[in-house]
PQR file of N, CA, C, O and H, with PARSE charges and radii, in Angstrom:
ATOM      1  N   UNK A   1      25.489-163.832-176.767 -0.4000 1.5000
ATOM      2  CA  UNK A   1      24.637-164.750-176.038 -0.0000 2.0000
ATOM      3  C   UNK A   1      23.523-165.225-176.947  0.5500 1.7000
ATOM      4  O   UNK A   1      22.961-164.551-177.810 -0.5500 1.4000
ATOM      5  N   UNK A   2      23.268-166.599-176.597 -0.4000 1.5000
ATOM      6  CA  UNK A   2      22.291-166.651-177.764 -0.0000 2.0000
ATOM      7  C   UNK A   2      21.149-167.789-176.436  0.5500 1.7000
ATOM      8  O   UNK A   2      21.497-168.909-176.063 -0.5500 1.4000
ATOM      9  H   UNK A   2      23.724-167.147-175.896  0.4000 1.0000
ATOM     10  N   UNK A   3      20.079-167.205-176.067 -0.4000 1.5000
ATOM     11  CA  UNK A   3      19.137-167.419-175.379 -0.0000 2.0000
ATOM     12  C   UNK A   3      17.754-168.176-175.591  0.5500 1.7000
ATOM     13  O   UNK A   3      17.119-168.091-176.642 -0.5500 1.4000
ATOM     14  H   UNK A   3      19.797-166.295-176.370  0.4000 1.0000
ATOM     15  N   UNK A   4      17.534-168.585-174.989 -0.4000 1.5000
ATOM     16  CA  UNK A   4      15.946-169.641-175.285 -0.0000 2.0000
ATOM     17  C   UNK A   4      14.783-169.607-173.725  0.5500 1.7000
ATOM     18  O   UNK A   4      14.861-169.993-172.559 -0.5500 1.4000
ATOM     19  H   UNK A   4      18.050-168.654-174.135  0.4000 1.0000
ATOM     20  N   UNK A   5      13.867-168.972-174.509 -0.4000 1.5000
ATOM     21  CA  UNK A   5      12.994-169.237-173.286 -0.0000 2.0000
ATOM     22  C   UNK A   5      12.338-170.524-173.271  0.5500 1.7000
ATOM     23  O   UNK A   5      11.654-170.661-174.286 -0.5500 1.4000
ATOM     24  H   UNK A   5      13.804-168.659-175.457  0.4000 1.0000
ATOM     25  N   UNK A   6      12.299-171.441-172.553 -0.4000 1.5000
ATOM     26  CA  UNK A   6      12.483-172.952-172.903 -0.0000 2.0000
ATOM     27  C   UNK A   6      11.225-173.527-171.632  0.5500 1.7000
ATOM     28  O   UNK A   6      11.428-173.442-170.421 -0.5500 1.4000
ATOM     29  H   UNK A   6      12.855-171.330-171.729  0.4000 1.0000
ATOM     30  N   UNK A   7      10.015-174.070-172.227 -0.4000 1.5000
ATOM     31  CA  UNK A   7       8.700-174.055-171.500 -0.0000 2.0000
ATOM     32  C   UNK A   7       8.772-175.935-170.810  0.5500 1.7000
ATOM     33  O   UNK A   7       8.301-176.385-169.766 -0.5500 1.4000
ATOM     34  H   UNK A   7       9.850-174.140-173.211  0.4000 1.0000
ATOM     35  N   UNK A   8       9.556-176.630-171.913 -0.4000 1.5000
ATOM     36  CA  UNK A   8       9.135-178.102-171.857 -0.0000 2.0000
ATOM     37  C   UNK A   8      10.310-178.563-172.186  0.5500 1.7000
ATOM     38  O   UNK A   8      11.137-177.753-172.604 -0.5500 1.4000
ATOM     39  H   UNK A   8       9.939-176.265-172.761  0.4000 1.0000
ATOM     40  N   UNK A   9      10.593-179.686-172.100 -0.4000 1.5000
ATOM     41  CA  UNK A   9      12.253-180.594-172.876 -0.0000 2.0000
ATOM     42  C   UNK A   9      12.514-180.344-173.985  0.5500 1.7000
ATOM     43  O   UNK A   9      13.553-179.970-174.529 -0.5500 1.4000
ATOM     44  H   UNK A   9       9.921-180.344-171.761  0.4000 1.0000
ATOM     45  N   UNK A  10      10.722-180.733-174.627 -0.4000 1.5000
ATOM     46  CA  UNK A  10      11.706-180.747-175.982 -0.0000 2.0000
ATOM     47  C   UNK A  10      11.847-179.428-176.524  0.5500 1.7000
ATOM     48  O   UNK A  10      12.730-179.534-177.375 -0.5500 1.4000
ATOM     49  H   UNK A  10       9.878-181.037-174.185  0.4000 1.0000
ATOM     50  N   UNK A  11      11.511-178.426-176.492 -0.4000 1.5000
ATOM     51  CA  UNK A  11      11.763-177.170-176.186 -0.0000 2.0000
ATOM     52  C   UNK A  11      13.328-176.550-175.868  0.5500 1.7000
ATOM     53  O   UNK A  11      14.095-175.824-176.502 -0.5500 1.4000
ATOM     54  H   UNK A  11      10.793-178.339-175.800  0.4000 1.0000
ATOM     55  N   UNK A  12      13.375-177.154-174.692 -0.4000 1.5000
ATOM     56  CA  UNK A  12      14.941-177.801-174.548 -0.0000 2.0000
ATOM     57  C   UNK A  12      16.204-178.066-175.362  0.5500 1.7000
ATOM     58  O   UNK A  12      17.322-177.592-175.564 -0.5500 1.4000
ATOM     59  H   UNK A  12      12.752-177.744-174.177  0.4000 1.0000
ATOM     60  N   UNK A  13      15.431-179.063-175.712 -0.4000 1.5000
ATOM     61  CA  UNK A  13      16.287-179.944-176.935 -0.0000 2.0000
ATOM     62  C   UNK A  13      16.423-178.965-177.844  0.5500 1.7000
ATOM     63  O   UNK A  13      17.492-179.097-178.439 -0.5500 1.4000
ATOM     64  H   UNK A  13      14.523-179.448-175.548  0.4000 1.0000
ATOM     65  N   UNK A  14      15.923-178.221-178.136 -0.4000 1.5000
ATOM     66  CA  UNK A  14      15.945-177.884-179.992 -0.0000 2.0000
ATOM     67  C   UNK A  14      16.696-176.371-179.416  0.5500 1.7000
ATOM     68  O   UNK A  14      17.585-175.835-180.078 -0.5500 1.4000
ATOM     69  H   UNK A  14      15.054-178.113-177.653  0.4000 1.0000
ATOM     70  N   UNK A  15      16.313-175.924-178.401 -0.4000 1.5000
ATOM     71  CA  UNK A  15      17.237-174.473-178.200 -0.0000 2.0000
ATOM     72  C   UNK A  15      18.471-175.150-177.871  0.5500 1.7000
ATOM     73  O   UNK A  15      19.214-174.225-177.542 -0.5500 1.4000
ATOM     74  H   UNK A  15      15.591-176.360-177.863  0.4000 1.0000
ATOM     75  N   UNK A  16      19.144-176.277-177.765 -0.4000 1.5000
ATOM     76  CA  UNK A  16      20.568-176.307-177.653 -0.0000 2.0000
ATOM     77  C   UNK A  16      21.035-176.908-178.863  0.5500 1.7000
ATOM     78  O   UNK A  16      22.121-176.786-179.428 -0.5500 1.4000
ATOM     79  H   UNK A  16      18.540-177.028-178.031  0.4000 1.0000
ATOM     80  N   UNK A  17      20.189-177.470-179.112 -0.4000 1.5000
ATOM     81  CA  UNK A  17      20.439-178.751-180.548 -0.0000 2.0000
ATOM     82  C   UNK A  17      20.727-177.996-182.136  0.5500 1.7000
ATOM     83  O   UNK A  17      21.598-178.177-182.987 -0.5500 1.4000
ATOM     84  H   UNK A  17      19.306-177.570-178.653  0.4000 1.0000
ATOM     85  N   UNK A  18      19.506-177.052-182.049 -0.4000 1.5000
ATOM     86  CA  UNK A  18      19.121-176.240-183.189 -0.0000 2.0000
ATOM     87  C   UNK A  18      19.705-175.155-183.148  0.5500 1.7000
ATOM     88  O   UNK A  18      20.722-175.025-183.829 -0.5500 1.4000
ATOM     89  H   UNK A  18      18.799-176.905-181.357  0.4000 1.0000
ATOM     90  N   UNK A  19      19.289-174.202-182.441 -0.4000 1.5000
ATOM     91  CA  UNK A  19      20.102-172.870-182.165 -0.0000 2.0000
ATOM     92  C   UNK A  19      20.933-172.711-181.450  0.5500 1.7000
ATOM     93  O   UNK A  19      21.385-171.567-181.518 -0.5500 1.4000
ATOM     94  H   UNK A  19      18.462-174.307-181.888  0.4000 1.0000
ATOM     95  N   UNK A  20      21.635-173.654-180.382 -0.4000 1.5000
ATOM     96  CA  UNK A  20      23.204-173.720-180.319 -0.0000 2.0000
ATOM     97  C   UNK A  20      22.917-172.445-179.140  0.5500 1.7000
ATOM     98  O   UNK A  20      23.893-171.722-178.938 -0.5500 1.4000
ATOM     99  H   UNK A  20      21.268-174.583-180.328  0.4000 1.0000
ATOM    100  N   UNK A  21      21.631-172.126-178.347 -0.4000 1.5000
ATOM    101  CA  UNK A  21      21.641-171.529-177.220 -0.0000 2.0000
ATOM    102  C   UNK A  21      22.483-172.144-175.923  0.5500 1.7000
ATOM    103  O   UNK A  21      22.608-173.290-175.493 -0.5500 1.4000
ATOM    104  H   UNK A  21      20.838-172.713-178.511  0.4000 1.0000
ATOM    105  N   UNK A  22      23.219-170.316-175.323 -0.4000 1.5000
ATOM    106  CA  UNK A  22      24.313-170.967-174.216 -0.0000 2.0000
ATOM    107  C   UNK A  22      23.565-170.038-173.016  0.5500 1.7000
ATOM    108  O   UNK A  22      24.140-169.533-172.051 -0.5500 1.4000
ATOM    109  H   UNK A  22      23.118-169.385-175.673  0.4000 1.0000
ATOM    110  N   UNK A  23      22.477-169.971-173.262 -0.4000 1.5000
ATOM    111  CA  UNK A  23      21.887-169.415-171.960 -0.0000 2.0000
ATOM    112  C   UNK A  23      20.407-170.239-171.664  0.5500 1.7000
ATOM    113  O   UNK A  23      20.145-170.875-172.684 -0.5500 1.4000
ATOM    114  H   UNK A  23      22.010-170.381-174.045  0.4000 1.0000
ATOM    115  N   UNK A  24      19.973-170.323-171.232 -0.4000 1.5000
ATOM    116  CA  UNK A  24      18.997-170.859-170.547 -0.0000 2.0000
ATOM    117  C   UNK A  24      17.555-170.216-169.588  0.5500 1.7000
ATOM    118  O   UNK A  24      17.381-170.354-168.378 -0.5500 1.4000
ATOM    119  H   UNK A  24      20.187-169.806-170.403  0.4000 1.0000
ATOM    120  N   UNK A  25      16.858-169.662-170.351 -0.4000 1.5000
ATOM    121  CA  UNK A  25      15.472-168.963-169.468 -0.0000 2.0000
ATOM    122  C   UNK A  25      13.900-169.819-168.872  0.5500 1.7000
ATOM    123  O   UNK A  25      13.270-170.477-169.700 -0.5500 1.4000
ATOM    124  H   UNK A  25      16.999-169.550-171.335  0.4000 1.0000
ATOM    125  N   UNK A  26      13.528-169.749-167.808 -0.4000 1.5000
ATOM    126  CA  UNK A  26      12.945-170.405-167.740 -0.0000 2.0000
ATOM    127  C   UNK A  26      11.959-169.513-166.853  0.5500 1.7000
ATOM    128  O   UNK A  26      12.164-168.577-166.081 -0.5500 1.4000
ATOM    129  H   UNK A  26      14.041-169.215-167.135  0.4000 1.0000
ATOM    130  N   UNK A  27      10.733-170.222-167.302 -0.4000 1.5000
ATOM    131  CA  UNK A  27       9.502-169.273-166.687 -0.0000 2.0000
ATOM    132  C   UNK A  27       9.413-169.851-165.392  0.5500 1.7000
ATOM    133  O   UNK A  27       9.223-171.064-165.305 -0.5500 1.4000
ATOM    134  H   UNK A  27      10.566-170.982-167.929  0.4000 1.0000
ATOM    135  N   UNK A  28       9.483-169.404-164.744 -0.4000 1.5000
ATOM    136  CA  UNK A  28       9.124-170.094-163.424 -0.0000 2.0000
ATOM    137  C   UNK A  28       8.055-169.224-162.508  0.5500 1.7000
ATOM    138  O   UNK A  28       8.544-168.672-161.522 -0.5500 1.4000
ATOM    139  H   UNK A  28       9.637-168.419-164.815  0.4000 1.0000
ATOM    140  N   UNK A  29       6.955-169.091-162.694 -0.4000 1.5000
ATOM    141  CA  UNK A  29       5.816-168.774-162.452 -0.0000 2.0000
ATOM    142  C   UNK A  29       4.876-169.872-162.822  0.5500 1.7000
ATOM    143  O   UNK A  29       3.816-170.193-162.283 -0.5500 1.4000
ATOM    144  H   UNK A  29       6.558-169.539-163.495  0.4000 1.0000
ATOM    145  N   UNK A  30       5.516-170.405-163.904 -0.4000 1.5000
ATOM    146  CA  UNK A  30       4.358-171.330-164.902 -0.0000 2.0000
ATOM    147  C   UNK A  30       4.872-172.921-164.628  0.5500 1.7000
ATOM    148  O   UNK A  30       4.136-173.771-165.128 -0.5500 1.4000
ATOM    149  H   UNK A  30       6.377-170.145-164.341  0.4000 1.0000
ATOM    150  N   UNK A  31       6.191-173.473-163.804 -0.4000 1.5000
ATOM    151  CA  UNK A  31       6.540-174.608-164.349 -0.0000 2.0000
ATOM    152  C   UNK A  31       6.763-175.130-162.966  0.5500 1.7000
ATOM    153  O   UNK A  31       6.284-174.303-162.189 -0.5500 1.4000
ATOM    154  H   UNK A  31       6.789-172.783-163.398  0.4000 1.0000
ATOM    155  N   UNK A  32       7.230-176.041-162.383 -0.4000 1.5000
ATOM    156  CA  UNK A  32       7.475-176.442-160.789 -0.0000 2.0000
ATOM    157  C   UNK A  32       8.705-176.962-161.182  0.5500 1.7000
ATOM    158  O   UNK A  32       9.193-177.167-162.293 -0.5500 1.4000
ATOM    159  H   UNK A  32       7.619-176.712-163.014  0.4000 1.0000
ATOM    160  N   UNK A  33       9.266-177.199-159.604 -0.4000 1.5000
ATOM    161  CA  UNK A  33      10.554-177.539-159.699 -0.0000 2.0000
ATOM    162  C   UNK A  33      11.069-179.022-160.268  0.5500 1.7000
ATOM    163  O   UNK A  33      12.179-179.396-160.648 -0.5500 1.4000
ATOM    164  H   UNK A  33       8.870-177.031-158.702  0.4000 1.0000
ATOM    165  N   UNK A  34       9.785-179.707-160.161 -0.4000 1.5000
ATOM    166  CA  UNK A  34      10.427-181.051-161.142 -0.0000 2.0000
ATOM    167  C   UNK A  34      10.693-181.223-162.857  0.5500 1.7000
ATOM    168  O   UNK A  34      11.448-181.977-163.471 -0.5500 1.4000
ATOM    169  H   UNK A  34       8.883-179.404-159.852  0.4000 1.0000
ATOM    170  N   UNK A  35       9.797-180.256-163.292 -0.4000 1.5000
ATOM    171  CA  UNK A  35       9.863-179.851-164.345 -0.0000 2.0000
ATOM    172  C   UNK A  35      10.885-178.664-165.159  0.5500 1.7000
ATOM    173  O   UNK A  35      11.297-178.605-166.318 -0.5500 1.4000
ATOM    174  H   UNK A  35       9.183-179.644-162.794  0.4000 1.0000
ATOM    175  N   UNK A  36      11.038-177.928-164.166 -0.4000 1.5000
ATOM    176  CA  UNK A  36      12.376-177.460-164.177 -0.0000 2.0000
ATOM    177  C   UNK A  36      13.694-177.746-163.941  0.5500 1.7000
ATOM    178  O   UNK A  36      14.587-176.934-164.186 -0.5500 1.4000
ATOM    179  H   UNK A  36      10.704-177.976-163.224  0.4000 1.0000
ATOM    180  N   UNK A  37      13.957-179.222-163.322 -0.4000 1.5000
ATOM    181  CA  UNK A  37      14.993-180.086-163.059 -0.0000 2.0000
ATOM    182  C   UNK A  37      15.152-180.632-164.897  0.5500 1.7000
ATOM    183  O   UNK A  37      16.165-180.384-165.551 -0.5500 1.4000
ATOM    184  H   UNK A  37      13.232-179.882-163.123  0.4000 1.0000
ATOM    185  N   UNK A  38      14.233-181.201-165.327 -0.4000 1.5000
ATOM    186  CA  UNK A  38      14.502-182.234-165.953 -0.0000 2.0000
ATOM    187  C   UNK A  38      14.267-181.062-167.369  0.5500 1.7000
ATOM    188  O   UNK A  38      14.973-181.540-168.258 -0.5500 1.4000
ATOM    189  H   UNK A  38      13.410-181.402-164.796  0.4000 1.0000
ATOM    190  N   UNK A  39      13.752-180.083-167.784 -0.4000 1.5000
ATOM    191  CA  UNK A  39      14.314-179.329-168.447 -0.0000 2.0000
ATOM    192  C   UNK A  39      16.042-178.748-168.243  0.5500 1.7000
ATOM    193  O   UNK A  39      16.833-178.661-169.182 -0.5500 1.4000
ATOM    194  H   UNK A  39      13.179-179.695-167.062  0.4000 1.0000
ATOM    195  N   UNK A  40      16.297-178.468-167.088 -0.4000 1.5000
ATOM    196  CA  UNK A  40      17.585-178.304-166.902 -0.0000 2.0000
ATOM    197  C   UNK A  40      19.142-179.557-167.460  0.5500 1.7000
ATOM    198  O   UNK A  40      20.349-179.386-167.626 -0.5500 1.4000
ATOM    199  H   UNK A  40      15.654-178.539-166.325  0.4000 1.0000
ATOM    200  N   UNK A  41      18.267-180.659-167.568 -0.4000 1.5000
ATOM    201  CA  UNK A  41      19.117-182.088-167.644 -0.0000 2.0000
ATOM    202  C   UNK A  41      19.329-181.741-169.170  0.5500 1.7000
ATOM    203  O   UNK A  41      20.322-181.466-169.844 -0.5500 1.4000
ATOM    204  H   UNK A  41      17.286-180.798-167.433  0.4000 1.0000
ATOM    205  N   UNK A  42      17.865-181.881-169.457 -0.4000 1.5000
ATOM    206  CA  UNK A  42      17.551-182.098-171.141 -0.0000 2.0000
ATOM    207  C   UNK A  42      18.613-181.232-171.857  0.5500 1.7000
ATOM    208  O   UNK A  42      19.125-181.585-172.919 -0.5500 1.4000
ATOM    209  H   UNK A  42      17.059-182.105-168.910  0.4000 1.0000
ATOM    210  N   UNK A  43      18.931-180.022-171.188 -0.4000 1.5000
ATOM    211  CA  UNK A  43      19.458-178.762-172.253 -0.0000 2.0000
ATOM    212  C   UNK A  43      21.284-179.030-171.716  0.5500 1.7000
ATOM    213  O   UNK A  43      22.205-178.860-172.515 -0.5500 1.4000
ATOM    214  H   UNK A  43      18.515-179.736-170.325  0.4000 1.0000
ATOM    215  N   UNK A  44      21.485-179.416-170.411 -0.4000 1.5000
ATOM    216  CA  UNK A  44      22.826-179.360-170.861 -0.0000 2.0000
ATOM    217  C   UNK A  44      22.862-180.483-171.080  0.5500 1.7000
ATOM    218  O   UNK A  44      23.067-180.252-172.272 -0.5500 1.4000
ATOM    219  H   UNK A  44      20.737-179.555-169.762  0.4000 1.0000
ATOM    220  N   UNK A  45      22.851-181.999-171.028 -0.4000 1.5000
ATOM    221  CA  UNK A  45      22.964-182.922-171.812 -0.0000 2.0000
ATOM    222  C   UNK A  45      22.780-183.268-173.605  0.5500 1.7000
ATOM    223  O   UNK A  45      22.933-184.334-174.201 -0.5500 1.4000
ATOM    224  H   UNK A  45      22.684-182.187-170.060  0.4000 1.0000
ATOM    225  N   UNK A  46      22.321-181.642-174.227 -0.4000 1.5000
ATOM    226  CA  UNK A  46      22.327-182.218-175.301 -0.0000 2.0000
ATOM    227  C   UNK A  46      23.058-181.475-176.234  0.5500 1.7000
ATOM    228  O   UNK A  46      23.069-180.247-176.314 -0.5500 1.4000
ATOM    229  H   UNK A  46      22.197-180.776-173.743  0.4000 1.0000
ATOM    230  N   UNK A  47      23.708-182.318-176.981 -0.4000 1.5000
ATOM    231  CA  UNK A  47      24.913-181.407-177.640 -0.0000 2.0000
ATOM    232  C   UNK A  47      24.442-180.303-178.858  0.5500 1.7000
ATOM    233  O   UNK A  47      23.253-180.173-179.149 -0.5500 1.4000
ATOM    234  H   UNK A  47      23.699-183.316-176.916  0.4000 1.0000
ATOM    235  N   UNK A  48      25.451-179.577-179.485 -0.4000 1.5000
ATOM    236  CA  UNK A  48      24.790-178.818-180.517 -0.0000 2.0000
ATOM    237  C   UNK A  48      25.341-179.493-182.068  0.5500 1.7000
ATOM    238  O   UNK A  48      26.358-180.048-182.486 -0.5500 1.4000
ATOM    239  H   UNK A  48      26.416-179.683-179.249  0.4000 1.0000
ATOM    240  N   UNK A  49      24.034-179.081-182.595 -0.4000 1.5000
ATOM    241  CA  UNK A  49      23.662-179.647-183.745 -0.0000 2.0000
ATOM    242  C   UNK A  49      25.021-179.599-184.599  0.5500 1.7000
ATOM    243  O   UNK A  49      25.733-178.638-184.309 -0.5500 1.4000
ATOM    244  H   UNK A  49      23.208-178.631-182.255  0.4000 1.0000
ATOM    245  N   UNK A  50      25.572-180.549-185.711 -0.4000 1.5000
ATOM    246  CA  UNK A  50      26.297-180.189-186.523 -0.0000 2.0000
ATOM    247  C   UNK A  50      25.379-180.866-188.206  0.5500 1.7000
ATOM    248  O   UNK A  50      25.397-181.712-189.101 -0.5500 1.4000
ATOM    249  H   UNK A  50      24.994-181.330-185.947  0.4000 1.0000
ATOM    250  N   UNK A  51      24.981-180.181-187.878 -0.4000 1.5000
ATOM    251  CA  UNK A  51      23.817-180.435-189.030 -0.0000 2.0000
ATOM    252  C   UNK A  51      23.869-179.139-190.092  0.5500 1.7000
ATOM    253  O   UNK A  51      23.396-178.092-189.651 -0.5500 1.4000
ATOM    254  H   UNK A  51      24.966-179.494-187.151  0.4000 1.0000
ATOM    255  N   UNK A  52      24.434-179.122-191.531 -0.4000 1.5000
ATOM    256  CA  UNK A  52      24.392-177.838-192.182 -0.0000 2.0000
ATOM    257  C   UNK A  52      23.117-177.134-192.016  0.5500 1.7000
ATOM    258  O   UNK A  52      23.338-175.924-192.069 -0.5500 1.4000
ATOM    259  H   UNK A  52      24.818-179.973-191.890  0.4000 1.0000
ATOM    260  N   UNK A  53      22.112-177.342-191.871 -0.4000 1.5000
ATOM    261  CA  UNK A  53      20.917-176.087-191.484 -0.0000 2.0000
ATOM    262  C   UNK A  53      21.005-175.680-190.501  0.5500 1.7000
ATOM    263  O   UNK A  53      20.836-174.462-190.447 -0.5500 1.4000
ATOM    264  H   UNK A  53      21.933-178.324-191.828  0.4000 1.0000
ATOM    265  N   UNK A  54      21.321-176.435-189.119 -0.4000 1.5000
ATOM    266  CA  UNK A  54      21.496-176.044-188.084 -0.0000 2.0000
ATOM    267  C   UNK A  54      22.678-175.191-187.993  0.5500 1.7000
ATOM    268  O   UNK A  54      22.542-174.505-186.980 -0.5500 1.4000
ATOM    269  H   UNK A  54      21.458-177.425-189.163  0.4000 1.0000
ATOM    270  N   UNK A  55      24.056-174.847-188.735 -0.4000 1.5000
ATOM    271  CA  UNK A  55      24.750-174.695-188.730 -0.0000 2.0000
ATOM    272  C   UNK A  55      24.913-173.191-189.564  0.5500 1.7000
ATOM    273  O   UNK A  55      25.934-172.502-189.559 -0.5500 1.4000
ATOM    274  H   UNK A  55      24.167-175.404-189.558  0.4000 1.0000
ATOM    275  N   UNK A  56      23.511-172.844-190.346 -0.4000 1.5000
ATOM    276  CA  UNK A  56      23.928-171.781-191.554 -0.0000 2.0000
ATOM    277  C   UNK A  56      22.966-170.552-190.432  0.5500 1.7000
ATOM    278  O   UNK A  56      23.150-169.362-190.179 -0.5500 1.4000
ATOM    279  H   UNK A  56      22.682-173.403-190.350  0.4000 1.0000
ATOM    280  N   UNK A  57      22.074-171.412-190.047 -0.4000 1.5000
ATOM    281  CA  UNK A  57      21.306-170.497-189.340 -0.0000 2.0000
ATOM    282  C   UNK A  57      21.536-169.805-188.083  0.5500 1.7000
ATOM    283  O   UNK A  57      20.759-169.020-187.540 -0.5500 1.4000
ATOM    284  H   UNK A  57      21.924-172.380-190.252  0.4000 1.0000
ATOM    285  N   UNK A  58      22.599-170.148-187.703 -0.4000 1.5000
ATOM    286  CA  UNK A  58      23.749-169.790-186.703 -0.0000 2.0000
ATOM    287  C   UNK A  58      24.719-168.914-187.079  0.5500 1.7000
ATOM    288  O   UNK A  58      25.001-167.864-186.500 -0.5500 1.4000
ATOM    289  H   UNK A  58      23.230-170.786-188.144  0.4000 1.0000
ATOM    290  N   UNK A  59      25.431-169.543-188.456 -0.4000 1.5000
ATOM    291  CA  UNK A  59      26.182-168.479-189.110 -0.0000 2.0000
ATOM    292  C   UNK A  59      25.472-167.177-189.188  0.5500 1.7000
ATOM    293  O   UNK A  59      25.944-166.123-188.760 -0.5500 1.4000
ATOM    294  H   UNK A  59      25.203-170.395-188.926  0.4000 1.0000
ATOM    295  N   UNK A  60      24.077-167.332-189.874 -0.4000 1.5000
ATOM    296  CA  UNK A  60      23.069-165.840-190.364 -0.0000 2.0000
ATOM    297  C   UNK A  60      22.976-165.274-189.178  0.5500 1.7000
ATOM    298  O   UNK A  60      23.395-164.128-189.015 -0.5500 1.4000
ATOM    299  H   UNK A  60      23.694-168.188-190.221  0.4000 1.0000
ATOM    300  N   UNK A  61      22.490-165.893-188.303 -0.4000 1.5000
ATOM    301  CA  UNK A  61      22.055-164.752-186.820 -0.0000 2.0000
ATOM    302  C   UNK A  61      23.285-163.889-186.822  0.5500 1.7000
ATOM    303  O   UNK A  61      23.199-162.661-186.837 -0.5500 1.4000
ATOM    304  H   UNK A  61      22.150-166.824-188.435  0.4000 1.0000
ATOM    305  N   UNK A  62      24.679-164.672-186.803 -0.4000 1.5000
ATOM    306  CA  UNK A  62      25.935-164.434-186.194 -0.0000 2.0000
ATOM    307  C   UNK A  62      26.777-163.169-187.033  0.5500 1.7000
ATOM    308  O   UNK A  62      27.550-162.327-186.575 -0.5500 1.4000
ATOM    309  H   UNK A  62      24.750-165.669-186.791  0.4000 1.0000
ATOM    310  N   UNK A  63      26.304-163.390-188.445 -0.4000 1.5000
ATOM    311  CA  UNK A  63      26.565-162.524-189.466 -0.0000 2.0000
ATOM    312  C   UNK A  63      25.297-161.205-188.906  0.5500 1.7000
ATOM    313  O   UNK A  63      25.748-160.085-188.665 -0.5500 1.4000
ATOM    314  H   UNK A  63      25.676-164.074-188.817  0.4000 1.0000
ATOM    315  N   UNK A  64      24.427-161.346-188.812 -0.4000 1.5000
ATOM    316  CA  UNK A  64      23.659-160.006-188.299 -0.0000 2.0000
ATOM    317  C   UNK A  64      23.618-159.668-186.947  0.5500 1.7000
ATOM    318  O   UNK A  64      22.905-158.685-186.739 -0.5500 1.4000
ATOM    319  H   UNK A  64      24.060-162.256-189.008  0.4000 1.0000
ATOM    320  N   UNK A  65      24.036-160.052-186.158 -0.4000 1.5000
ATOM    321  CA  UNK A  65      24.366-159.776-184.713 -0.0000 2.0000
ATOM    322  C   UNK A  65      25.803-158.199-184.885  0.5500 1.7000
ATOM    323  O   UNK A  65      25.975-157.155-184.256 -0.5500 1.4000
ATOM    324  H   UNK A  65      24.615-160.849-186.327  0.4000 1.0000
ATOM    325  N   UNK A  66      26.595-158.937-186.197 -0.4000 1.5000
ATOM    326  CA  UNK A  66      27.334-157.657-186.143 -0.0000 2.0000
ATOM    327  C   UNK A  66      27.294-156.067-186.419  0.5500 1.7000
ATOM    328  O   UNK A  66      28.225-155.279-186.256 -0.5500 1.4000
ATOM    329  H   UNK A  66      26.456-159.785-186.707  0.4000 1.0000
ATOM    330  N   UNK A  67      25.647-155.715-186.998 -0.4000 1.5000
ATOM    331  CA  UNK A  67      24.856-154.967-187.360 -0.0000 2.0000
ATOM    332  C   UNK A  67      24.049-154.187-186.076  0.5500 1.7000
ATOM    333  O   UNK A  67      23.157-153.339-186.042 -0.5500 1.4000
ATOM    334  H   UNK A  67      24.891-156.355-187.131  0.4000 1.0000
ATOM    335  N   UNK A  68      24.871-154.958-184.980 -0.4000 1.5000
ATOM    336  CA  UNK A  68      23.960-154.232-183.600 -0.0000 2.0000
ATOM    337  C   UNK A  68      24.542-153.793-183.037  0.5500 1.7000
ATOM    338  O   UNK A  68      24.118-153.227-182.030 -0.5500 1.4000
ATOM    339  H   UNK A  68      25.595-155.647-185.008  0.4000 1.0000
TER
END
């Protein structure tokens, strides 16, 4: 699982974009439900990065994830 506690969109954006997160956390103490709608849009509407940085730094987590 690779997780994002995700406060704002673009926040959003970059935990699906960048780190290729397939889970989704959200504070909800701190955010209301409209803001939590449209964070919800932002993250599955946006695809994951195929960008080689975005892509090595995924590999590395993925390579040390097997160390746990």
């Amino acid at each position: 699982f690779r997780t994002g506690l995700v406060w704002n969109t673009r926040e959003a954006l970059f935990s699906r974009n960048e780190d290729k997160a397939n889970v989704l956390c959200l504070p909800s103490d701190f955010i209301n439900l409209k803001q939590a709608t449209a964070i919800v849009k932002t993250w599955l509407d946006t695809p994951f990065s195929t960008d080689t940085r975005h892509m090595r730094r995924v590999q590395k987590i993925t390579r040390l994830e097997k160390f746990l």
